[in-house]
mmCIF file of the N, C-alpha and C atoms, coordinates in Angstrom:
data_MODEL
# 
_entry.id   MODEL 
# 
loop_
_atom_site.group_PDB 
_atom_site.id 
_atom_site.type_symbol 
_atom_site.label_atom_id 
_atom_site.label_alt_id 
_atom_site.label_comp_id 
_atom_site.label_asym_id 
_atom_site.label_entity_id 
_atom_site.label_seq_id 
_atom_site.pdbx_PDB_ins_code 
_atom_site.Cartn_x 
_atom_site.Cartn_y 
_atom_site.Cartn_z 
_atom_site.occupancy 
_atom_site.B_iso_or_equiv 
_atom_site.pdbx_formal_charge 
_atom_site.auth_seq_id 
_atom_site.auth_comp_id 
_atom_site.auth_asym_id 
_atom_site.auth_atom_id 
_atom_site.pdbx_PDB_model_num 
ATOM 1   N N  . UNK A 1 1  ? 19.214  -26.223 1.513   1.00 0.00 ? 1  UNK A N  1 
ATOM 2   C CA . UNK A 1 1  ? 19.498  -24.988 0.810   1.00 0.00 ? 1  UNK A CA 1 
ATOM 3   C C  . UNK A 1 1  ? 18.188  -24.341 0.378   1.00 0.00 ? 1  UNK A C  1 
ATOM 4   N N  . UNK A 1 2  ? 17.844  -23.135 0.438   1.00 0.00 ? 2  UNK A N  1 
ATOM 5   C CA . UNK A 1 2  ? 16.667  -22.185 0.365   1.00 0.00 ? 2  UNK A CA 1 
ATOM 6   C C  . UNK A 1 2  ? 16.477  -21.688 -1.090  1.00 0.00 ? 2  UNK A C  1 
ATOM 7   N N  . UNK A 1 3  ? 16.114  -21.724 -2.143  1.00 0.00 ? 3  UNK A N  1 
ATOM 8   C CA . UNK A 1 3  ? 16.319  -21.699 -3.416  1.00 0.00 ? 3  UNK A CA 1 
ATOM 9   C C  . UNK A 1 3  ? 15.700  -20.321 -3.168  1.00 0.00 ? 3  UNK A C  1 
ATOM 10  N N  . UNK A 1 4  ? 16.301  -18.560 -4.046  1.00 0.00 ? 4  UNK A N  1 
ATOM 11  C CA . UNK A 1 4  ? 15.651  -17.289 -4.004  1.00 0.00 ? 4  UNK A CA 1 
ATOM 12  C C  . UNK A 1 4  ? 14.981  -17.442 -5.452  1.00 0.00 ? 4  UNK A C  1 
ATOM 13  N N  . UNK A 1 5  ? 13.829  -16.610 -5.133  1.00 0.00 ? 5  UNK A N  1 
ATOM 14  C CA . UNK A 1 5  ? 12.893  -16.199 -6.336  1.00 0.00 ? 5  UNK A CA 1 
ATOM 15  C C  . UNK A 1 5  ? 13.482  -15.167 -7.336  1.00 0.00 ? 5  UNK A C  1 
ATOM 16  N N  . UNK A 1 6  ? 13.693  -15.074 -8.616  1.00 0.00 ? 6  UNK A N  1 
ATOM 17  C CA . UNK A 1 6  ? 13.732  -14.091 -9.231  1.00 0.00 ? 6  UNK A CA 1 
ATOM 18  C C  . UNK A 1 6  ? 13.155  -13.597 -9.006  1.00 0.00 ? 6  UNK A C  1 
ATOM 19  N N  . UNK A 1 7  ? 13.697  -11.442 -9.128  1.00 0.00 ? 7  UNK A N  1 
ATOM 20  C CA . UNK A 1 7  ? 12.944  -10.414 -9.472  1.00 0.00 ? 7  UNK A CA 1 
ATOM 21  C C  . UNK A 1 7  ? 11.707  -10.723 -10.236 1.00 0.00 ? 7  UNK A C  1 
ATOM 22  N N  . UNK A 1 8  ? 10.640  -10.345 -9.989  1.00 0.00 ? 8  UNK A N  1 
ATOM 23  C CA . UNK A 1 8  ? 9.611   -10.548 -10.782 1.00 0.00 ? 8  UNK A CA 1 
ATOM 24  C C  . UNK A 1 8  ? 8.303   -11.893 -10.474 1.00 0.00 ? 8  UNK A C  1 
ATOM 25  N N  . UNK A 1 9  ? 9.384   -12.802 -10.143 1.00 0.00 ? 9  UNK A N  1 
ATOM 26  C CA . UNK A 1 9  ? 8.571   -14.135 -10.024 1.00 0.00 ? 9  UNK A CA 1 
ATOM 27  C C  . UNK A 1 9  ? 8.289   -14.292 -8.369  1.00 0.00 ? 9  UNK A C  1 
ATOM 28  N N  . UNK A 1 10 ? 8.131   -13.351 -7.253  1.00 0.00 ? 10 UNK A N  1 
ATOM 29  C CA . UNK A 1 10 ? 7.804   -13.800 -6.196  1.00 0.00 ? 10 UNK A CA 1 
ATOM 30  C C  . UNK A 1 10 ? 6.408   -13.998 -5.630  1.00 0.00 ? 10 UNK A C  1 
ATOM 31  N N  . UNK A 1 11 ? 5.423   -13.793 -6.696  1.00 0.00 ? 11 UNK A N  1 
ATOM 32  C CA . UNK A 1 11 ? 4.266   -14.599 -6.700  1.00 0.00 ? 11 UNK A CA 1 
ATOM 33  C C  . UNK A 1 11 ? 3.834   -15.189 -7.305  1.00 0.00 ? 11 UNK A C  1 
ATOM 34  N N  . UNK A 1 12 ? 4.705   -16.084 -7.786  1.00 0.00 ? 12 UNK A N  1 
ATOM 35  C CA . UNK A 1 12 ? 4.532   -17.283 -8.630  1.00 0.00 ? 12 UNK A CA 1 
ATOM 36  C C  . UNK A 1 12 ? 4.753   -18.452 -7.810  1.00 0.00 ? 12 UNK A C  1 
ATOM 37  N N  . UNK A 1 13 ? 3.486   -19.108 -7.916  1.00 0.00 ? 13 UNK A N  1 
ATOM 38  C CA . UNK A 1 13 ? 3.411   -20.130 -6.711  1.00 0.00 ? 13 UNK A CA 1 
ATOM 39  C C  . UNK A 1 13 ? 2.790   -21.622 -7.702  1.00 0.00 ? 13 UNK A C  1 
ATOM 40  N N  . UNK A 1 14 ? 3.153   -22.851 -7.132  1.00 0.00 ? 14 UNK A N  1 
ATOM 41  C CA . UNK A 1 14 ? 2.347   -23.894 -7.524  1.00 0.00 ? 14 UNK A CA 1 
ATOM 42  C C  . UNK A 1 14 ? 1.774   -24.438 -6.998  1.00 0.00 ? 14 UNK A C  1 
ATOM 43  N N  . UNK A 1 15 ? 1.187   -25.589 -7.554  1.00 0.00 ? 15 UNK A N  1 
ATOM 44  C CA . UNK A 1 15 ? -0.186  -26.430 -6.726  1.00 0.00 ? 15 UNK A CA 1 
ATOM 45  C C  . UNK A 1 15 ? 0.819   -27.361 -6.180  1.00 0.00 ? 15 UNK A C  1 
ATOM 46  N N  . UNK A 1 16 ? 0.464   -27.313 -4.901  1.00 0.00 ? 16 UNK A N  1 
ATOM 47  C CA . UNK A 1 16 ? 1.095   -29.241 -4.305  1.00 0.00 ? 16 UNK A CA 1 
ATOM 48  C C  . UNK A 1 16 ? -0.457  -29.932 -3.815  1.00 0.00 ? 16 UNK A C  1 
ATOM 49  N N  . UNK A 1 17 ? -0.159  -30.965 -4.138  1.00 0.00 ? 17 UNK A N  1 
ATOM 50  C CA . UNK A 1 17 ? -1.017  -31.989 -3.997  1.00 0.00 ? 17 UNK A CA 1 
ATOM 51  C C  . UNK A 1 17 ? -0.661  -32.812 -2.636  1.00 0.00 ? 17 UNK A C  1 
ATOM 52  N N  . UNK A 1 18 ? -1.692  -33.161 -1.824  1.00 0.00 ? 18 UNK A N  1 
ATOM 53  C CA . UNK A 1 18 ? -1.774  -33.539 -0.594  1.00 0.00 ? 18 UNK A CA 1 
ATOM 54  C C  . UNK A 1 18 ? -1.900  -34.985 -0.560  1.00 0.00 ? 18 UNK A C  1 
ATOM 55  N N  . UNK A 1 19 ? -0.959  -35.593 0.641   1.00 0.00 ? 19 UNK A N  1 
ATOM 56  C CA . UNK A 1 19 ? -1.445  -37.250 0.149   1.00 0.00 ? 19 UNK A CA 1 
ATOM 57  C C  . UNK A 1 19 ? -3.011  -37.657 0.779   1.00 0.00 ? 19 UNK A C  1 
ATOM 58  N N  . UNK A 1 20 ? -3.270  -38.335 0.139   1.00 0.00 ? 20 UNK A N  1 
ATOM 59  C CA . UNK A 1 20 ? -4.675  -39.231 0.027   1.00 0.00 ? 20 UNK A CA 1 
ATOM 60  C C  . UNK A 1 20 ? -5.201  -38.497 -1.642  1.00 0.00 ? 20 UNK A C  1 
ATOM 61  N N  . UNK A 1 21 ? -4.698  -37.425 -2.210  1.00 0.00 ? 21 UNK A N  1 
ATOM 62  C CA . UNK A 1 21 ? -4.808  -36.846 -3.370  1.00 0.00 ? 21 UNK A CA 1 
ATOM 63  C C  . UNK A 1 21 ? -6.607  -36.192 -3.767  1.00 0.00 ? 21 UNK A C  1 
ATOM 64  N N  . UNK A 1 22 ? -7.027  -35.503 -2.367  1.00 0.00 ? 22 UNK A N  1 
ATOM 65  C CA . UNK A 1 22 ? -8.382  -35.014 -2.262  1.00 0.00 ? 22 UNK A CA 1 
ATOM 66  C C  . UNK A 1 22 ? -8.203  -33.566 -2.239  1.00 0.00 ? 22 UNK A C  1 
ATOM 67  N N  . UNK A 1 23 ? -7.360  -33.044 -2.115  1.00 0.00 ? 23 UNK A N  1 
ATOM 68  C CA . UNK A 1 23 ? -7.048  -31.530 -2.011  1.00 0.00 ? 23 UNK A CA 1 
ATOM 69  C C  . UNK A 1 23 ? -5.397  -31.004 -2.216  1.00 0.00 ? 23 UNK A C  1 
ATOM 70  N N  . UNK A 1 24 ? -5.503  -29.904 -2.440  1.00 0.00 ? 24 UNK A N  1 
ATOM 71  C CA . UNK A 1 24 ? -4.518  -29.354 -3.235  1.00 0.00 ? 24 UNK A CA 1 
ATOM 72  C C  . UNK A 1 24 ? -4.197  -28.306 -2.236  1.00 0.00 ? 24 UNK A C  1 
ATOM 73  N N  . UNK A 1 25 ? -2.998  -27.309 -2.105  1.00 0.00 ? 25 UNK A N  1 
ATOM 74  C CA . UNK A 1 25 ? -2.873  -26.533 -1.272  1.00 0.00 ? 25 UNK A CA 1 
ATOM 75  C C  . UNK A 1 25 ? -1.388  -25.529 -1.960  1.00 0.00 ? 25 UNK A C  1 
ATOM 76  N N  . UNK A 1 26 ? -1.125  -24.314 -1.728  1.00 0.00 ? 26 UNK A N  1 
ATOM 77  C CA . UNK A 1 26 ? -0.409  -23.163 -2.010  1.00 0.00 ? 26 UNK A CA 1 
ATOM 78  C C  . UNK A 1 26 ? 0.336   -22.963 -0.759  1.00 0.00 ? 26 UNK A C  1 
ATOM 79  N N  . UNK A 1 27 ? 1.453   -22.042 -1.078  1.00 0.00 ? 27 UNK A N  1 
ATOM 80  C CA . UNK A 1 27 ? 1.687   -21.228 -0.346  1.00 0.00 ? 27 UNK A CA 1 
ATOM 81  C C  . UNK A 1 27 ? 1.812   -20.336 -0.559  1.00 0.00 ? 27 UNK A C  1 
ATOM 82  N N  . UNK A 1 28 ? 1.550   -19.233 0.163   1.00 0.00 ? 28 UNK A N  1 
ATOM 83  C CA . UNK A 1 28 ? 1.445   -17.685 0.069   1.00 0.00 ? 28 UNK A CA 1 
ATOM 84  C C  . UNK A 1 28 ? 2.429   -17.081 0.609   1.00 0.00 ? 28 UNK A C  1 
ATOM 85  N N  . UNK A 1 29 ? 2.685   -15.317 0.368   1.00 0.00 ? 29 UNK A N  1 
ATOM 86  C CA . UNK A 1 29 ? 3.916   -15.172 0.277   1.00 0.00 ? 29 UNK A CA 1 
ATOM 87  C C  . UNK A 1 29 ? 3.326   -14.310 2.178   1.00 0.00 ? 29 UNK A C  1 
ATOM 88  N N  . UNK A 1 30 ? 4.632   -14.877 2.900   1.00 0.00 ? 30 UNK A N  1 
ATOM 89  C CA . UNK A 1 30 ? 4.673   -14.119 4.023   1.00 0.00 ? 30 UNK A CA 1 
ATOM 90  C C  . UNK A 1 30 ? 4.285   -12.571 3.935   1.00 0.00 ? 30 UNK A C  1 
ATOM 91  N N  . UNK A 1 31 ? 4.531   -11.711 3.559   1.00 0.00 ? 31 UNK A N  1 
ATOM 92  C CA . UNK A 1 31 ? 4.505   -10.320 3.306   1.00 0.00 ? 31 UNK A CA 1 
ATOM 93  C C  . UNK A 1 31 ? 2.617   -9.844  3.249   1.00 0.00 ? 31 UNK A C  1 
ATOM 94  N N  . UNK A 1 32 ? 2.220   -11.178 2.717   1.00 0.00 ? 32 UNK A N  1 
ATOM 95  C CA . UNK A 1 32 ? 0.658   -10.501 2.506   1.00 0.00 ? 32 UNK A CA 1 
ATOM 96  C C  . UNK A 1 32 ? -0.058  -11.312 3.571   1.00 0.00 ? 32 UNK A C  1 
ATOM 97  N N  . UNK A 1 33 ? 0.537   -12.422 4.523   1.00 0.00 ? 33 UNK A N  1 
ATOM 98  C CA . UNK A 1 33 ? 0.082   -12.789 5.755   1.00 0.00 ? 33 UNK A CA 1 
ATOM 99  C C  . UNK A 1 33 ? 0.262   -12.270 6.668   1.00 0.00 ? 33 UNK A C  1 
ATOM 100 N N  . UNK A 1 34 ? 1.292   -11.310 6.842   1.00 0.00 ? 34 UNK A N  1 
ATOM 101 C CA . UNK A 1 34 ? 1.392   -10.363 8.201   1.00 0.00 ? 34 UNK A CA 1 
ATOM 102 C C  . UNK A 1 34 ? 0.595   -9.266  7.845   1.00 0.00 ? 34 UNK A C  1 
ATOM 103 N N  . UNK A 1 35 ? 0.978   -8.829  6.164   1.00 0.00 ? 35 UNK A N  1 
ATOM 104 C CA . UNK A 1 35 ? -0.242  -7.333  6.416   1.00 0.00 ? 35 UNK A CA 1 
ATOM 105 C C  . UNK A 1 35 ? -1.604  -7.111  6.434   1.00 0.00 ? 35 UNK A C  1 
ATOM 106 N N  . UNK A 1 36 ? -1.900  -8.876  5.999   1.00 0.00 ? 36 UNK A N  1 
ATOM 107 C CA . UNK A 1 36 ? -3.570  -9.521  6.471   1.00 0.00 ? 36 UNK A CA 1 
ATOM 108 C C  . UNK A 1 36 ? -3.503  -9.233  8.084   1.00 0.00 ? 36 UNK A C  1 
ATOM 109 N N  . UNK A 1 37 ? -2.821  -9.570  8.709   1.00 0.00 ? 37 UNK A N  1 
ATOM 110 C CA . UNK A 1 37 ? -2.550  -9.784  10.086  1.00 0.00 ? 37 UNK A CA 1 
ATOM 111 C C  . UNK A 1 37 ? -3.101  -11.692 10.431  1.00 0.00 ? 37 UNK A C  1 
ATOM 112 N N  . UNK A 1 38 ? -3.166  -12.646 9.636   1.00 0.00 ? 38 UNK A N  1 
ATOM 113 C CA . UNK A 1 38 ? -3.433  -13.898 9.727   1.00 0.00 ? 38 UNK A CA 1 
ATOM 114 C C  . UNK A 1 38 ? -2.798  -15.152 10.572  1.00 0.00 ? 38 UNK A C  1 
ATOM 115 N N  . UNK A 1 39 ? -2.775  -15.532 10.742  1.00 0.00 ? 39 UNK A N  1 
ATOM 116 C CA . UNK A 1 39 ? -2.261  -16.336 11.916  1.00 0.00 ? 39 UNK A CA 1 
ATOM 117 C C  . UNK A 1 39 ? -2.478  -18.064 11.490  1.00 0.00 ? 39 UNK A C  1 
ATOM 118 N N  . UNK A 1 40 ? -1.432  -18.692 12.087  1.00 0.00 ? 40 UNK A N  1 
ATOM 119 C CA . UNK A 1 40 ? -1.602  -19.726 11.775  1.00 0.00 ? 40 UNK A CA 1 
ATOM 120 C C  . UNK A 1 40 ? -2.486  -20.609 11.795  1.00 0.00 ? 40 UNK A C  1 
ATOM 121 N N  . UNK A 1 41 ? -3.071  -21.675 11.373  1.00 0.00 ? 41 UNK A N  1 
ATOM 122 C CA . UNK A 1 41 ? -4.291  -22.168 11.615  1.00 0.00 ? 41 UNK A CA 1 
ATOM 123 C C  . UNK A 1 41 ? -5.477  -22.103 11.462  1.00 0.00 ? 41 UNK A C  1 
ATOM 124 N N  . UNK A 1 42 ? -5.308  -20.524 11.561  1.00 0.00 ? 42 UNK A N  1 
ATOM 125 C CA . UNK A 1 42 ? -6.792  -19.423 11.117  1.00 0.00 ? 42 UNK A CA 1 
ATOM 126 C C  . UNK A 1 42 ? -7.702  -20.038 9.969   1.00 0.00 ? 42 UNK A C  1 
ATOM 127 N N  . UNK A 1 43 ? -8.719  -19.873 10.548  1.00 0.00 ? 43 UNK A N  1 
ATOM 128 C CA . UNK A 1 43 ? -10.065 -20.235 9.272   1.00 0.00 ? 43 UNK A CA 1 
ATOM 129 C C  . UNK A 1 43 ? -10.047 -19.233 8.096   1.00 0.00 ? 43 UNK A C  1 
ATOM 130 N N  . UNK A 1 44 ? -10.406 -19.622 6.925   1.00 0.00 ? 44 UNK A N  1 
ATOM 131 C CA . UNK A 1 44 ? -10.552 -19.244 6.043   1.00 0.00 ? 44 UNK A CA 1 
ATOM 132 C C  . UNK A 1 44 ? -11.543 -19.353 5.219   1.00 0.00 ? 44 UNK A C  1 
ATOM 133 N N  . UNK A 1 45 ? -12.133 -19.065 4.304   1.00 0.00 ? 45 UNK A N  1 
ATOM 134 C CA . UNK A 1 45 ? -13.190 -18.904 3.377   1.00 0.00 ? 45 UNK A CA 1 
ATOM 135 C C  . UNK A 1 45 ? -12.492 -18.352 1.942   1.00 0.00 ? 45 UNK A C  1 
ATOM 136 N N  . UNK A 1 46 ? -12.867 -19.731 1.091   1.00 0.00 ? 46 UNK A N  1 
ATOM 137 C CA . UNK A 1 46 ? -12.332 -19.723 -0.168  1.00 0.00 ? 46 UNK A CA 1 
ATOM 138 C C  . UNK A 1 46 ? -13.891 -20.218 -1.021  1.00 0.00 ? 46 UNK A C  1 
ATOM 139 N N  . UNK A 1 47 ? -13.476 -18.635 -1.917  1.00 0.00 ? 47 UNK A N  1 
ATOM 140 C CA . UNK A 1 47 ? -14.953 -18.636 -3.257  1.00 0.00 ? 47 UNK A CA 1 
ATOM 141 C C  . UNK A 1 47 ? -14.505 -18.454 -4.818  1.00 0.00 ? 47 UNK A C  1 
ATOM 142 N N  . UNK A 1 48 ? -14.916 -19.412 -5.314  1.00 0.00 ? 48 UNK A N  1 
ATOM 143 C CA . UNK A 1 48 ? -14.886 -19.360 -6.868  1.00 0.00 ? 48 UNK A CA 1 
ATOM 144 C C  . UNK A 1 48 ? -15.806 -17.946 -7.312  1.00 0.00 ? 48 UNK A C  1 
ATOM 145 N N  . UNK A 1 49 ? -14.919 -16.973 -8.336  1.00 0.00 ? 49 UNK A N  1 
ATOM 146 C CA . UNK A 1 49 ? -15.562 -16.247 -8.917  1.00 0.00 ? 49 UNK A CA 1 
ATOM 147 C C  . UNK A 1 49 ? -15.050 -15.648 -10.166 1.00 0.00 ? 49 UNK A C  1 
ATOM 148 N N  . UNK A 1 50 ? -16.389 -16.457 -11.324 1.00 0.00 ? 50 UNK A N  1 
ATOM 149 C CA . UNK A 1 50 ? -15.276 -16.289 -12.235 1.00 0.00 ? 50 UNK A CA 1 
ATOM 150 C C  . UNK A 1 50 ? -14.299 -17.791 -12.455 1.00 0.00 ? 50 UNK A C  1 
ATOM 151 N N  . UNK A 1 51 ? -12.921 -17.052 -12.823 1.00 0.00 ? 51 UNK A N  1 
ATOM 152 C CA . UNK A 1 51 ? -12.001 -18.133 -13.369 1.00 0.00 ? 51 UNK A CA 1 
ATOM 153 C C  . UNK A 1 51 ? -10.989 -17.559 -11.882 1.00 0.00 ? 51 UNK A C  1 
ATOM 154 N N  . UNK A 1 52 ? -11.435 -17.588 -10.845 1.00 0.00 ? 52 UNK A N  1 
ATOM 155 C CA . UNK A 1 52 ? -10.283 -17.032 -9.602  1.00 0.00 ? 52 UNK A CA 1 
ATOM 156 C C  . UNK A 1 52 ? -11.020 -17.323 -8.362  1.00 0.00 ? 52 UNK A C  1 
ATOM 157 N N  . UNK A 1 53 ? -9.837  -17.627 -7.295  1.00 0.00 ? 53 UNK A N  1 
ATOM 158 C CA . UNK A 1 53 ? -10.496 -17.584 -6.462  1.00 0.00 ? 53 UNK A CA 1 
ATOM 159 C C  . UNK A 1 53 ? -10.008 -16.680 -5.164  1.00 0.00 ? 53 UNK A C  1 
ATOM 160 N N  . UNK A 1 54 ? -10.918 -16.213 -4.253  1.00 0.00 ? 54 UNK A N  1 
ATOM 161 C CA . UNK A 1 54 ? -10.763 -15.366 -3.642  1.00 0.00 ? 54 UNK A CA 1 
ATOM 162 C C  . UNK A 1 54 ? -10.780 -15.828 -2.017  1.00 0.00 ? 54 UNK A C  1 
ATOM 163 N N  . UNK A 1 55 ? -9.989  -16.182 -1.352  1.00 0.00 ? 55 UNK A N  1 
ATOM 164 C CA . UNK A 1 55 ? -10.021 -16.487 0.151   1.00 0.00 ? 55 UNK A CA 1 
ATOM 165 C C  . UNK A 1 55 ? -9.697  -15.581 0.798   1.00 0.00 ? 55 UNK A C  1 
ATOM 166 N N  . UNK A 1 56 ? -10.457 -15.414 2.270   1.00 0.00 ? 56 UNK A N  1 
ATOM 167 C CA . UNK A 1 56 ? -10.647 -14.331 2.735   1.00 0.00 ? 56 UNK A CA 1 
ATOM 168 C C  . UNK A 1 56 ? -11.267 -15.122 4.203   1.00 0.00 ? 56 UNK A C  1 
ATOM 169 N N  . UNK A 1 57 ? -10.924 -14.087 5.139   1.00 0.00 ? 57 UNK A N  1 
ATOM 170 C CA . UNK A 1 57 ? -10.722 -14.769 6.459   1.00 0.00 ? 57 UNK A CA 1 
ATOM 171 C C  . UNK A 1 57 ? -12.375 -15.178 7.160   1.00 0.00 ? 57 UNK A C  1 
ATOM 172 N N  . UNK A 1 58 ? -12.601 -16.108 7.795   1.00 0.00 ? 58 UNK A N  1 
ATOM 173 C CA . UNK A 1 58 ? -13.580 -16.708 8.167   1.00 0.00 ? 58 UNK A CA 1 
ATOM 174 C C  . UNK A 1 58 ? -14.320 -15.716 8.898   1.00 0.00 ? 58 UNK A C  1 
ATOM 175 N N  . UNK A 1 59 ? -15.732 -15.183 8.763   1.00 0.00 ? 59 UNK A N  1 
ATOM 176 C CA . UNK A 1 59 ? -16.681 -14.644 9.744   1.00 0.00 ? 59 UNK A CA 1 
ATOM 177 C C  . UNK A 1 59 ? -17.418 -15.662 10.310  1.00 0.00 ? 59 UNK A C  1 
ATOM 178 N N  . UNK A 1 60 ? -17.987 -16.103 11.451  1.00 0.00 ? 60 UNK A N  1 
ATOM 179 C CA . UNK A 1 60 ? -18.921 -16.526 12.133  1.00 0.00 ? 60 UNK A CA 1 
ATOM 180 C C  . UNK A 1 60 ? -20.389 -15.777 11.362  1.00 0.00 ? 60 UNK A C  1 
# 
């Protein structure tokens, strides 16, 4: 069963924790991965700035 988000709360996301317990990981809401145009697998680049962080797609 697919549990829906309240009005209001559809970017409210939590931390899951990965086993071996070395990294942590989100999920993001479909809607801002297609209008990124991002793709699965895709590299990424994640920067602390501040108290936030900002990931943003990998340049060479």
């Amino acid at each position: 069963m697919k549990t829906r988000r309240k009005i209001g709360e559809e970017n409210i996301r939590k931390l899951t924790k990965f086993a071996g317990g070395s990294s942590y990981g989100i999920t993001l809401p479909i809607g801002y991965i297609r209008e990124l145009g991002w793709k699965e697998r895709q590299k990424l680049t994640v920067r602390k700035v501040g108290k936030k962080l900002i990931v943003e797609d990998w340049e060479k």
